[in-house]
MARKEGU-576459 format. One line per field, with one value per residue (C-alpha): residue number from 1; residue in three letters; x, y, z. Coordinates in nm, 3 decimals, padded with zeros to 5 digits. Example, Ala and Ser with C-alpha at 12.3 -4.5 7.8 and 13.67 -1.06 7.14 Angstrom:
num <- c(1|2)
residuo <- c(ALA|SER)
u <- c(01.230|01.367)
v <- c(-00.450|-00.106)
w <- c(00.780|00.714)
***
This chain:
num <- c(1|2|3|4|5|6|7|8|9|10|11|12|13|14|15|16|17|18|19|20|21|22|23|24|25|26|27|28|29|30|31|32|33|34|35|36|37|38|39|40|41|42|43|44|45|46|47|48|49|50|51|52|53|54|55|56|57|58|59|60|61|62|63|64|65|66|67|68|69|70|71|72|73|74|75|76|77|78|79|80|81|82|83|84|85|86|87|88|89|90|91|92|93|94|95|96|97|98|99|100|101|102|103|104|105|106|107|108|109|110|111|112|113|114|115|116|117|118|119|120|121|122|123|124|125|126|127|128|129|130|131|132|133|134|135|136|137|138|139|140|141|142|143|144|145|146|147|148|149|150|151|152|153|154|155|156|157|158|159|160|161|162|163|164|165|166|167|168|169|170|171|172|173|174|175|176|177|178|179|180|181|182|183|184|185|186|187|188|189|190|191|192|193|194|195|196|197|198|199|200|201|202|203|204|205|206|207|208|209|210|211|212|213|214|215|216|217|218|219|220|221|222|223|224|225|226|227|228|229|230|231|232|233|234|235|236|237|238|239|240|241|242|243|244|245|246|247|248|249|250|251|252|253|254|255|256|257|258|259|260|261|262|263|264|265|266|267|268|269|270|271|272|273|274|275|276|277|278|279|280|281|282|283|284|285|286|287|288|289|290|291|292|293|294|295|296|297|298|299|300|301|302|303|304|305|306|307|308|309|310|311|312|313|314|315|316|317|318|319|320)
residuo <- c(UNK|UNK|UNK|UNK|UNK|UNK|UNK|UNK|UNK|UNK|UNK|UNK|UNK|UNK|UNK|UNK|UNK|UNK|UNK|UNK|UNK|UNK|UNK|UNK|UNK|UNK|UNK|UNK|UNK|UNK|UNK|UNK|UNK|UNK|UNK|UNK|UNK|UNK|UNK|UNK|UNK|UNK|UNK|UNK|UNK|UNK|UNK|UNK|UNK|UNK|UNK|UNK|UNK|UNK|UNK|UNK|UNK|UNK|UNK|UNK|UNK|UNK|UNK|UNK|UNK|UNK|UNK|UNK|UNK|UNK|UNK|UNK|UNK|UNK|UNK|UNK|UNK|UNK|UNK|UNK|UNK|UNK|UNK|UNK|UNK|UNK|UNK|UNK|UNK|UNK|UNK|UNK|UNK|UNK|UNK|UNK|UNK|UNK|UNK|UNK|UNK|UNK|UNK|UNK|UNK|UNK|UNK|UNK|UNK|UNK|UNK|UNK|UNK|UNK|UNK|UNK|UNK|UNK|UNK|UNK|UNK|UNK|UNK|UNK|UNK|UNK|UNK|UNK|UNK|UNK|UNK|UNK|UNK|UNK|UNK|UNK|UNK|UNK|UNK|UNK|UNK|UNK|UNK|UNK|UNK|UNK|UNK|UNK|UNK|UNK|UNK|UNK|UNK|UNK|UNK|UNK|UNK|UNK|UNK|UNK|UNK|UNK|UNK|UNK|UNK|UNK|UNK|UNK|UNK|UNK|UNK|UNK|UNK|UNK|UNK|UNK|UNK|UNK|UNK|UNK|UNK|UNK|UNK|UNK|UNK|UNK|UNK|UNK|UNK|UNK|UNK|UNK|UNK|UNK|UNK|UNK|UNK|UNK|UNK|UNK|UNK|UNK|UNK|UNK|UNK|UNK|UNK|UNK|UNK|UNK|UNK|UNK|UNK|UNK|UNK|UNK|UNK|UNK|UNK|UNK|UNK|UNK|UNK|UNK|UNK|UNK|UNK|UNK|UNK|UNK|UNK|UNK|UNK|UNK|UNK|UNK|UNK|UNK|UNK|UNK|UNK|UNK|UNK|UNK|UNK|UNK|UNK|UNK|UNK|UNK|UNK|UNK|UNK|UNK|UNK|UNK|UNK|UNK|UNK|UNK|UNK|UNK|UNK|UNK|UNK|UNK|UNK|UNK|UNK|UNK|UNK|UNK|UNK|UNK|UNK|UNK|UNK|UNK|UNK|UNK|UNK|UNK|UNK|UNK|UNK|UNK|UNK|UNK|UNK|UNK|UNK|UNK|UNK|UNK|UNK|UNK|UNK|UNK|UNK|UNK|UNK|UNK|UNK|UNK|UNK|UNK|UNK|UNK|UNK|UNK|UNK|UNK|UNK|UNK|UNK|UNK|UNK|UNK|UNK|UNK)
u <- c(01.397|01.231|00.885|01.009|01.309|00.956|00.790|01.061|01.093|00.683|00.739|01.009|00.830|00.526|00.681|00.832|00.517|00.353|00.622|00.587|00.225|00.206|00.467|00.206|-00.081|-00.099|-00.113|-00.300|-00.592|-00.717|-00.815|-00.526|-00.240|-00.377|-00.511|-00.153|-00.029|-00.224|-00.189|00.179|00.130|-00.116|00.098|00.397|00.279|00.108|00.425|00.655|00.351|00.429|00.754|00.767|00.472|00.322|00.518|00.322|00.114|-00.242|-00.450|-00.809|-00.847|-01.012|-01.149|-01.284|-01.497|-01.165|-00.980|-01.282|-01.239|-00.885|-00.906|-01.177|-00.967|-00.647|-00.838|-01.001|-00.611|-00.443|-00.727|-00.782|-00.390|-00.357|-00.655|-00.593|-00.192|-00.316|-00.494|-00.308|00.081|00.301|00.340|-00.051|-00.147|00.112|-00.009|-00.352|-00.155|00.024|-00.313|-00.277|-00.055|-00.298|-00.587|-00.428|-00.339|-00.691|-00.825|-00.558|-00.690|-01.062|-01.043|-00.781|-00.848|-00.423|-00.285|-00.170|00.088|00.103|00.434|00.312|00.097|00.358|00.614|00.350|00.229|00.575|00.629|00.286|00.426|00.761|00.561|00.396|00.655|00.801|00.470|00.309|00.518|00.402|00.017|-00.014|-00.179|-00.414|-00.355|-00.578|-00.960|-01.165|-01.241|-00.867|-00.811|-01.138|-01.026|-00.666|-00.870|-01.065|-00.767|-00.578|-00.841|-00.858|-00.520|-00.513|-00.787|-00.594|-00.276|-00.484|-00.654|-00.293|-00.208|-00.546|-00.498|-00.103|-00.159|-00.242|00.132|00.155|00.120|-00.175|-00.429|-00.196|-00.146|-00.421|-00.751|-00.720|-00.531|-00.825|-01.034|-00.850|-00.858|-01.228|-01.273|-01.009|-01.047|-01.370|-01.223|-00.920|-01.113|-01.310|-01.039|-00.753|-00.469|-00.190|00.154|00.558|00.691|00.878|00.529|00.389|00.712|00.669|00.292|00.399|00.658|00.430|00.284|00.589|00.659|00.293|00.304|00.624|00.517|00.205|00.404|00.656|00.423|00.215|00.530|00.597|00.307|00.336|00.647|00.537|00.203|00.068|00.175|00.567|00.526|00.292|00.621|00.818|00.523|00.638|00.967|00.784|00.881|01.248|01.204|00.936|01.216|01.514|01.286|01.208|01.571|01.624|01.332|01.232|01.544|01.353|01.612|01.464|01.464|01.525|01.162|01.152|01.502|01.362|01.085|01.254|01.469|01.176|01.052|01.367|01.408|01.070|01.124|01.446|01.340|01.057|01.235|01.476|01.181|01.042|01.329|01.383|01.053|01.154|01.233|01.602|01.584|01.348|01.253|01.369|01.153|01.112|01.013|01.084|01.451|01.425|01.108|01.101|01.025|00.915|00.945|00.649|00.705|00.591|00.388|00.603|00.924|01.025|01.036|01.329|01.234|01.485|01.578|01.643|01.890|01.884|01.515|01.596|01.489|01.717)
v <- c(-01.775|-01.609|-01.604|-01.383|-01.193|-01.067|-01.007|-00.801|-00.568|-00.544|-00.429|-00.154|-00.039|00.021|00.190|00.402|00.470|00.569|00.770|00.955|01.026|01.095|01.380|01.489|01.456|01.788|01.932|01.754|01.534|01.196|01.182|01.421|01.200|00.830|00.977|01.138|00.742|00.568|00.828|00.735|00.327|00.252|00.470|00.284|-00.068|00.052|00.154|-00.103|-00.342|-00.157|-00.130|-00.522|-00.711|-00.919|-00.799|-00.840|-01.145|-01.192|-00.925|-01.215|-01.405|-01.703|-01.555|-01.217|-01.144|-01.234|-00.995|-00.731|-00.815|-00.767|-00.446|-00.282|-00.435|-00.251|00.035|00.035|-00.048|00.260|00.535|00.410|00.425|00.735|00.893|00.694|00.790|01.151|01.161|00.914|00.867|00.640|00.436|00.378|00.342|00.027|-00.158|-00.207|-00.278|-00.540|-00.738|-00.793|-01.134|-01.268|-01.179|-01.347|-01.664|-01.720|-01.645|-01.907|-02.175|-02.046|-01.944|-02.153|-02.454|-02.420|-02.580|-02.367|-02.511|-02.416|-02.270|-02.014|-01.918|-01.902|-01.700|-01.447|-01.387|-01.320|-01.073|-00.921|-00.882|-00.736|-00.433|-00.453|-00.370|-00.100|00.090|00.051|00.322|00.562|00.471|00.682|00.962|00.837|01.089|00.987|00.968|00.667|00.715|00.646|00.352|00.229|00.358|00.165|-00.154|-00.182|-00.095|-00.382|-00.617|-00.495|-00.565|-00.916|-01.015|-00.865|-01.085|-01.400|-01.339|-01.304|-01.636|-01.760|-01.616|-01.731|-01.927|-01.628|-01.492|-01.160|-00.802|-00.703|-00.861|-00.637|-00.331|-00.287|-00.344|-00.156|00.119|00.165|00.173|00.380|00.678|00.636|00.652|00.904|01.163|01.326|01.332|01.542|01.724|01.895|01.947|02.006|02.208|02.337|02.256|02.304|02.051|01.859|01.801|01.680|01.415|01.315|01.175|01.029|00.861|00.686|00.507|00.324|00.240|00.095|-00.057|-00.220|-00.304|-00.485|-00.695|-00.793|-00.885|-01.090|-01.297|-01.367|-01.543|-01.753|-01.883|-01.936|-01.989|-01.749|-02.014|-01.888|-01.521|-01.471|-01.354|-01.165|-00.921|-00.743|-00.678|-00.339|-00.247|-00.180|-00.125|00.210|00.263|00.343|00.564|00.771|00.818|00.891|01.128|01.250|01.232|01.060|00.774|00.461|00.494|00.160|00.034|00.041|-00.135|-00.411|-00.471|-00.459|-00.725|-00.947|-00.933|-00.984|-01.251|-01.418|-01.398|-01.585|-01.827|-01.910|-01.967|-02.240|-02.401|-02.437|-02.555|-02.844|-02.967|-03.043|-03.372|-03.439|-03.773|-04.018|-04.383|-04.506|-04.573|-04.830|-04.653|-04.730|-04.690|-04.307|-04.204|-03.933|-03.831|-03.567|-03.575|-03.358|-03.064|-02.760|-02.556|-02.246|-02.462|-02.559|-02.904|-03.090|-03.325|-03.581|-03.866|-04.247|-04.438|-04.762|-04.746|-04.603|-04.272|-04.103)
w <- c(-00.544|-00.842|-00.683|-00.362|-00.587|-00.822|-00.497|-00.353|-00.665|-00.674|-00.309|-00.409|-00.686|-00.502|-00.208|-00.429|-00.637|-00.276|-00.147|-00.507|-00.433|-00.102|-00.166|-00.492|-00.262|-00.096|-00.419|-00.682|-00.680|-00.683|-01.063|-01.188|-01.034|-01.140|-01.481|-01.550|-01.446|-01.655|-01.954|-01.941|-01.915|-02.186|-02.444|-02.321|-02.380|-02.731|-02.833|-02.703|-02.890|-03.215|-03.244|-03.121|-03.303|-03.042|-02.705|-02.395|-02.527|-02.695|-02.577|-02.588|-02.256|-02.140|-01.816|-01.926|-01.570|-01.385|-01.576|-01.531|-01.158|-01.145|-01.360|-01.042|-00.754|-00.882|-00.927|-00.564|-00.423|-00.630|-00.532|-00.186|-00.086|-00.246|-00.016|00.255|00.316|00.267|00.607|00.779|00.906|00.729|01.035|01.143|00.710|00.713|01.037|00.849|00.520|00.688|00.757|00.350|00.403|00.624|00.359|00.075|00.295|00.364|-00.008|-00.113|00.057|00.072|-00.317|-00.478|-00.256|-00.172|00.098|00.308|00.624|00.968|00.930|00.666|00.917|01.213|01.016|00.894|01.235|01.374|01.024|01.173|01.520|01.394|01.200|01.564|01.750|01.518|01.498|01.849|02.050|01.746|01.799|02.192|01.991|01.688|01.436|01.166|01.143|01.141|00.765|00.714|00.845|00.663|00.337|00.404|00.514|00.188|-00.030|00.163|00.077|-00.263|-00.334|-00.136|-00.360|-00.702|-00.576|-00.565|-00.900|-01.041|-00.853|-01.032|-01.395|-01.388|-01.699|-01.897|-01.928|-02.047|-01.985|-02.143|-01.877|-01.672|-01.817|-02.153|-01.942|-01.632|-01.788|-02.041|-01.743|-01.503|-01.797|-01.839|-01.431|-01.323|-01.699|-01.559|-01.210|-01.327|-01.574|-01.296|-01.025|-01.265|-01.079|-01.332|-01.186|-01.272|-01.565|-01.292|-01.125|-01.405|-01.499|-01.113|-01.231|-01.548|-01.371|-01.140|-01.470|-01.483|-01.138|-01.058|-01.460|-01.303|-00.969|-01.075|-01.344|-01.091|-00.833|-01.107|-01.193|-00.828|-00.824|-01.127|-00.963|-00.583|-00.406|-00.171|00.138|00.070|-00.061|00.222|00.469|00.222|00.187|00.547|00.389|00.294|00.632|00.581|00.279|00.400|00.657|00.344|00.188|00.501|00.528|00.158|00.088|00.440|00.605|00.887|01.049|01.214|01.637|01.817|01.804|01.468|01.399|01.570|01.434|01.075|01.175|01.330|01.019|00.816|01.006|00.973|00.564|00.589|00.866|00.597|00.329|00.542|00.672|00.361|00.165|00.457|00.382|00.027|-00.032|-00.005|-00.175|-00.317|-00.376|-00.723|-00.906|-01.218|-01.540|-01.916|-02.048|-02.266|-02.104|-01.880|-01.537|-01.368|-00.974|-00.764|-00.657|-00.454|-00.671|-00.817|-00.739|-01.108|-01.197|-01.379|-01.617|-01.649|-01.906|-01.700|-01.923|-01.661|-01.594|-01.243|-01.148|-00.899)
***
């Protein structure tokens, strides 16, 4: 469970990250709140690199136009959601969101050459049709303008492509793929923004920014670990769990409680994650052939990809 436990966290962070802005966005701009996030991740991972020689892992990589990608894709997803949830509802910004398991479905098995079953795509399609439900008696009136939606779109397939180069780059463990490259490049992006539409605010307003470093620092790294631990095939489901998870946080920070629509919908698509998960585990093997190997050796059974496999000693030259 450690690739959809990282997912769920990524999704938490994030939500909160974008309930954070959206309350900033009235205010501030574009290029003051991501500068003021990334001004507060890069020092934090310098430091935490100081004071621990070595923490986050070698800062060289193997696939330097992958991690260039990766850097511009989270950069797209971060400014895009922030404009696009400023002229759109919650509600109407999500239903395109929600096209994002889909997206990274098809670039796993387009991209990564993954297989990817039928029932990945069954149980994200009823996910889809919970968010559906919840969101369609909200949609009579279309509040937002076309540009919206388009802005949400491409920041959707932004991130759908950032969660399959973080599938791709899994062998690369460490945080500063992560965290070093595209801060250094969100401050030289976002610095002249903010410089010319700087808008002095309270103390608290500016801790509210800095604090966003460290949720979206912390969202990314989860979601990155989630997929060094599961393909895109079984996280794909567990990505509508934003759903109830957008539904706490209207309650919490809006005061906005879910009508009947929309508690049905949250558990279609509660339901879709767990009914996932069990279909999935009952396609695992339950037991296997023995087979003849050398006395000492070991043996390593297949398994699903992100899985974990158990390496095992045979004594008697019988594997289990």
């Amino acid at each position: 469970m450690k690739g959809p436990a990282f997912l769920l966290a990524g999704i938490l962070l994030f939500a909160l990250n974008d309930a954070n802005s959206k309350l900033l966005s009235g205010q501030y701009g574009l290029g003051q709140v991501l500068l003021l996030r990334y001004t507060m991740l890069l020092p934090a991972f310098l430091l935490a690199r100081l004071l621990m020689p070595g923490f986050g892992g070698p800062i060289a990589t193997r696939h330097p136009r992958l991690q260039a990608i990766r850097a511009c894709t989270m950069m797209v997803s971060a400014g895009g959601f922030f404009l696009g949830f400023r002229h759109l509802p919650l509600g109407e910004g999500y239903l395109v969101f929600f096209t994002a398991p889909f997206l990274t479905l098809a670039l796993a098995a387009l991209v990564l050459r993954e297989a990817v079953p039928r029932a990945a795509w069954a149980w994200c399609a009823m996910g889809f049709a919970g968010v559906l439900l919840a969101v369609a008696p909200k949609l009579g009136g279309v509040e937002g303008p076309l540009s919206g939606y388009l802005i949400i779109l491409v920041s959707t397939t932004a991130f759908a492509v950032n969660q399959t180069l973080n599938r791709r780059l899994r062998g690369e463990a460490g945080m500063a793929g992560l965290v070093l490259w595209p801060s250094l490049l969100g401050l030289a992006l976002f610095g002249p923004m903010a410089a010319l539409a700087w808008v002095p605010g309270p103390p608290l307003d500016m801790m509210r920014m800095l604090a966003n470093g460290l949720l979206a620092g912390g969202a990314v790294l989860c979601t990155a670990a989630a997929f060094r631990h599961a393909d895109a095939a079984r996280l794909a489901p567990w990505g509508f769990a934003a759903l109830p998870v957008s539904v706490l946080l209207d309650i919490a920070f809006w005061g906005r409680w879910p009508d009947l629509a929309l508690l049905l919908g949250g558990a279609v698509v509660v339901f879709a994650c767990v009914m996932s998960e069990r279909a999935r585990r009952r396609a695992l093997p339950q037991s296997m052939p023995a087979q003849s190997i050398p006395a000492g050796n070991t043996w390593a059974p297949s398994a699903p990809s992100g899985s974990g496999v158990t390496e095992r000693t045979a004594e008697s030259g019988k594997a289990p």
